[in-house]
C-alpha positions as CSV (number, residue, x, y, z in Angstrom):
1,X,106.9,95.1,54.3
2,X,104.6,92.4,53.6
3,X,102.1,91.1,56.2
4,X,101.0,87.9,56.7
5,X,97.5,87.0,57.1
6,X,97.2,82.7,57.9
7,X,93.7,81.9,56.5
8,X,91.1,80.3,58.7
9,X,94.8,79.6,61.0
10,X,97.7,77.8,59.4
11,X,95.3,75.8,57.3
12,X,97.7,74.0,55.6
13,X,99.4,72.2,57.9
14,X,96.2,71.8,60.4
15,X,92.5,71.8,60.1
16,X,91.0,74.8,59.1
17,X,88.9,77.2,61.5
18,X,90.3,74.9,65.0
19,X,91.9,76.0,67.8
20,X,94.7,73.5,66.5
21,X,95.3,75.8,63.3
22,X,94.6,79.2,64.8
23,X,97.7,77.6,68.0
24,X,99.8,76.3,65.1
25,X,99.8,80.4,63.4
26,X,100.3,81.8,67.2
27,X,103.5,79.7,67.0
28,X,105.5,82.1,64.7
29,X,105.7,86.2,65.7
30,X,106.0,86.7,61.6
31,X,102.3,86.1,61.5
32,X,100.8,89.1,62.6
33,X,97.1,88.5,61.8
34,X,94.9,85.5,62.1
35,X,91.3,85.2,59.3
36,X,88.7,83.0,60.2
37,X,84.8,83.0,59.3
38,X,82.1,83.2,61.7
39,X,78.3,82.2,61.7
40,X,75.8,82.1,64.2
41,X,74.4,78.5,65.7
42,X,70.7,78.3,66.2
43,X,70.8,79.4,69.6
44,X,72.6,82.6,67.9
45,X,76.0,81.8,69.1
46,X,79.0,83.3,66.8
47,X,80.6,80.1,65.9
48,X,83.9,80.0,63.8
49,X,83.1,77.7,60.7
50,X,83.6,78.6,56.9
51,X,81.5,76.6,54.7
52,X,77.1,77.8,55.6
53,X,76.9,73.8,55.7
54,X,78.6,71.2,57.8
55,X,79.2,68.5,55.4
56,X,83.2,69.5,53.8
57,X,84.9,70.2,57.1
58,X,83.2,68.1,60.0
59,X,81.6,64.9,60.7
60,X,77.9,66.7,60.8
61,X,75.6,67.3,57.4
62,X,73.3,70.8,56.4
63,X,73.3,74.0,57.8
64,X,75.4,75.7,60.5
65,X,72.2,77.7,61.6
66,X,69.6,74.4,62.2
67,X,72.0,73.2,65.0
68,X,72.3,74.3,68.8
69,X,75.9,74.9,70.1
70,X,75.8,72.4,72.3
71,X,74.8,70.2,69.4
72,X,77.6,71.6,67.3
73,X,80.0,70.9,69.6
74,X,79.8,67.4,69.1
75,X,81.0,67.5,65.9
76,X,84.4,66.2,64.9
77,X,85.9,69.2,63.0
78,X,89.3,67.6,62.5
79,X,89.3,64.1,61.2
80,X,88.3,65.0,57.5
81,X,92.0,66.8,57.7
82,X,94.0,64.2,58.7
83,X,93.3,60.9,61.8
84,X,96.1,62.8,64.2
85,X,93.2,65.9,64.4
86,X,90.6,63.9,65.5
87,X,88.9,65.7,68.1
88,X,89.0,69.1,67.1
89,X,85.3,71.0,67.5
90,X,83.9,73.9,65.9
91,X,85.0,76.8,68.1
92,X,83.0,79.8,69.4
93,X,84.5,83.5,68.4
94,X,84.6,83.9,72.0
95,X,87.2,81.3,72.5
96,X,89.6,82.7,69.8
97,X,89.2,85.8,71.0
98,X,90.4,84.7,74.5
99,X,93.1,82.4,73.0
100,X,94.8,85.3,70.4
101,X,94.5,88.1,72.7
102,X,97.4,90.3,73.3
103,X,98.9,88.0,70.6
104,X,98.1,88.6,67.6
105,X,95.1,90.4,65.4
106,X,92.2,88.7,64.2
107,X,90.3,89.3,60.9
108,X,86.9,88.2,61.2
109,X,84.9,87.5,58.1
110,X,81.0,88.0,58.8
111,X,79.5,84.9,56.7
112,X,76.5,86.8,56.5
113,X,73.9,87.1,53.3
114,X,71.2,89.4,52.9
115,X,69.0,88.4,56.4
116,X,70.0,84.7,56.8
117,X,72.0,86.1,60.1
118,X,70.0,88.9,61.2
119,X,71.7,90.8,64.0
120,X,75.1,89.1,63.5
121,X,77.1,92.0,63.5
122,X,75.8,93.0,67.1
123,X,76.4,89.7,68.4
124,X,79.9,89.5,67.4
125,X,80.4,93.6,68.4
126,X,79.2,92.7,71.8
127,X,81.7,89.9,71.9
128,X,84.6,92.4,71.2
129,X,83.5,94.7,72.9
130,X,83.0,92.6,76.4
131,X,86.8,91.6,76.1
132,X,87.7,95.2,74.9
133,X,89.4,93.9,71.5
134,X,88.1,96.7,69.6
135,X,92.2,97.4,68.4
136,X,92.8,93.9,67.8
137,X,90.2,92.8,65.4
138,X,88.8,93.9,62.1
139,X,85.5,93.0,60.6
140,X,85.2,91.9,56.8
141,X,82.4,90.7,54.7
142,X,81.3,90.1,51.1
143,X,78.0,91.5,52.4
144,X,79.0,95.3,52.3
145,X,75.4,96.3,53.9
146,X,77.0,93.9,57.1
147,X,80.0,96.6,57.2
148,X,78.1,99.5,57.2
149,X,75.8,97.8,60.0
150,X,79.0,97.1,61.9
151,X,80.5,100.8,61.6
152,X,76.9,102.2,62.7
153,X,77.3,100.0,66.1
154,X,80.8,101.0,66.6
155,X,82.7,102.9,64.3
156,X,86.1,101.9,66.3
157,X,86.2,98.8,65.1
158,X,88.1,98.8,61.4
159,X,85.7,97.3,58.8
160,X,86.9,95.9,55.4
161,X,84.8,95.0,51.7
162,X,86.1,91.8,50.2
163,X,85.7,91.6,46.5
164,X,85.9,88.8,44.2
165,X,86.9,90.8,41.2
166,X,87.7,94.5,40.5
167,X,85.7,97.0,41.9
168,X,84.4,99.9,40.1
169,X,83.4,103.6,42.3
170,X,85.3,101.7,45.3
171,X,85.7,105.1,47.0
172,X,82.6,105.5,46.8
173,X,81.6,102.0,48.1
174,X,84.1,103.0,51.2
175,X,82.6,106.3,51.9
176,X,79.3,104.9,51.7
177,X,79.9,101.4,54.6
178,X,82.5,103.4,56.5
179,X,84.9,100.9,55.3
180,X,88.9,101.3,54.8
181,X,90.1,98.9,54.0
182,X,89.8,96.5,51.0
183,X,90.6,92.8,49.9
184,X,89.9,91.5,46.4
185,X,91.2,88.0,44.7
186,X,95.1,88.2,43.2
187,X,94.1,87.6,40.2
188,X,92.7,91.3,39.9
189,X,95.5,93.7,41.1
190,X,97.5,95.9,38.8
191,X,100.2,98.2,39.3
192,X,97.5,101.0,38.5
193,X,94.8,99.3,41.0
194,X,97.7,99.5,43.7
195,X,98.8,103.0,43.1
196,X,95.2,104.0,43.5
197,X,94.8,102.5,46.5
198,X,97.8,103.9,48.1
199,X,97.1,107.0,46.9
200,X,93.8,107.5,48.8
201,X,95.2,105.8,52.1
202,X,93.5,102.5,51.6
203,X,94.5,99.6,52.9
204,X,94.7,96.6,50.7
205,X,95.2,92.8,50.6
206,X,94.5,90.2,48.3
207,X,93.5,86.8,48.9
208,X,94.1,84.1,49.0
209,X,97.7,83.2,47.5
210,X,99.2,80.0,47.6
211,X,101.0,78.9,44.7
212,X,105.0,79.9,45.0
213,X,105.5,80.9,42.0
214,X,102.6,83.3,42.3
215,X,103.4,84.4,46.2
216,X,107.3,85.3,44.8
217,X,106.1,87.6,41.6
218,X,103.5,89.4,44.3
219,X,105.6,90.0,47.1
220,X,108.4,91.4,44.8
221,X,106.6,93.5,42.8
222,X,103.9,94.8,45.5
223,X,106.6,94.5,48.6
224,X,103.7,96.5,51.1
225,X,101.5,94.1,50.3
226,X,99.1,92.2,53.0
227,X,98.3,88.5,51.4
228,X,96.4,85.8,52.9
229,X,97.4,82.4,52.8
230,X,96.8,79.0,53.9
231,X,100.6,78.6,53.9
232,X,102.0,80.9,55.6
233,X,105.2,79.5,55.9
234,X,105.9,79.8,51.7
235,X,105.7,83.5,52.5
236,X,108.1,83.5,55.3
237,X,110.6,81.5,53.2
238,X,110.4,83.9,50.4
239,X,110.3,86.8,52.3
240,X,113.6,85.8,54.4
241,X,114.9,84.6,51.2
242,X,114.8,80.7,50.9
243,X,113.8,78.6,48.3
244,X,110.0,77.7,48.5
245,X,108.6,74.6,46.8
246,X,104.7,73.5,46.6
């Protein structure tokens, strides 16, 4: 059965990474899991923003990481969407966490390169593990070093390696972080790459899938298949057998 995964919240129809978006995928018990990105503020708060800068997605400019919380939280990080979101502020991991659980799961992607967060991964740990969450969300990063970092603190939180193409030894790469679970770009599966990865008990999503045309050809030829989305809803309709347009 396919699972649903609403990118940084239902990020089409609301501002990406706001309590608005994450409320607006809480709204439909077809969405199992929520994604959304986290940084750390200044002041070393996890914060839940995409982008390592401010300027695309709130009324602020440069880094996440040269600005307090209390500074970030004057931010507007809903007009740039559209007028009726004006209001919406950066939230802190902390806050989802509180608002999703016993709702849904949470996939949280570690922003994290080489040192420029040092200590992340115990800082968001802590979080989880303070609201005992540790079955309800699973870490990811591009940083696979972060993953391994994360299982060493607590191994009962799931980890994940997200890939922008194909990866070669990826059992390897798995044994290695302690991850088990893997997410690479659509573009890259094959029937082969999928039989692989069912084969070793791997779980697998790709990301992130919007297009109908592309959503329909995925979901009936890979019909286990965990896809993230900023339009959740396309999915739904396919999956329940409507017709979906762009």
């Amino acid at each position: 059965m396919i699972t649903i995964v609403a990118h940084r919240g239902w990020s089409g129809e609301a501002p990406e990474n706001t309590i608005a978006a994450f409320k607006l995928a809480m709204t439909d018990p077809d969405i199992p899991i929520i994604e959304l990105d986290v940084h750390l503020s200044k002041d070393g708060i996890p914060v839940v923003i995409h982008d390592h800068v401010l300027d695309r997605t709130t009324s602020g400019t440069g880094p996440v990481k040269a600005f307090t919380l209390e500074e970030l939280r004057q931010l507007d990080a809903g007009s740039w969407f559209a007028p009726s979101f004006e209001g919406e502020r950066i939230p802190t991991l902390e806050e989802v966490l509180l608002l999703t659980k016993g709702s849904c799961k949470l996939h949280v992607e570690l922003k994290s390169m080489g040192d420029e967060y040092e200590g992340i991964e115990e800082k968001v740990i802590a979080i989880i593990q303070r609201h005992n969450m540790q079955e309800e969300v699973f870490l990811s990063s591009f940083d696979h070093d972060s993953m391994k970092r994360a299982n060493e603190i607590d191994p009962t939180i799931r980890t994940g390696l997200i890939f922008l193409g194909k990866p070669t030894l990826l059992i390897e790469q798995l044994r290695y972080t302690g991850a088990a679970s893997v997410s690479i770009h659509y573009a890259f599966i094959t029937p082969l790459f999928v039989e692989e990865m069912i084969q070793n008990g791997i779980d697998l999503g790709v990301w992130t899938v919007d297009d109908p045309d592309i959503l329909t050809r995925i979901i009936e030829q890979y019909p286990d298949m965990r896809i993230t989305t900023n339009h959740p809803d396309r999915v739904l309709r396919i999956v329940r057998g409507d017709r979906v347009t762009s």
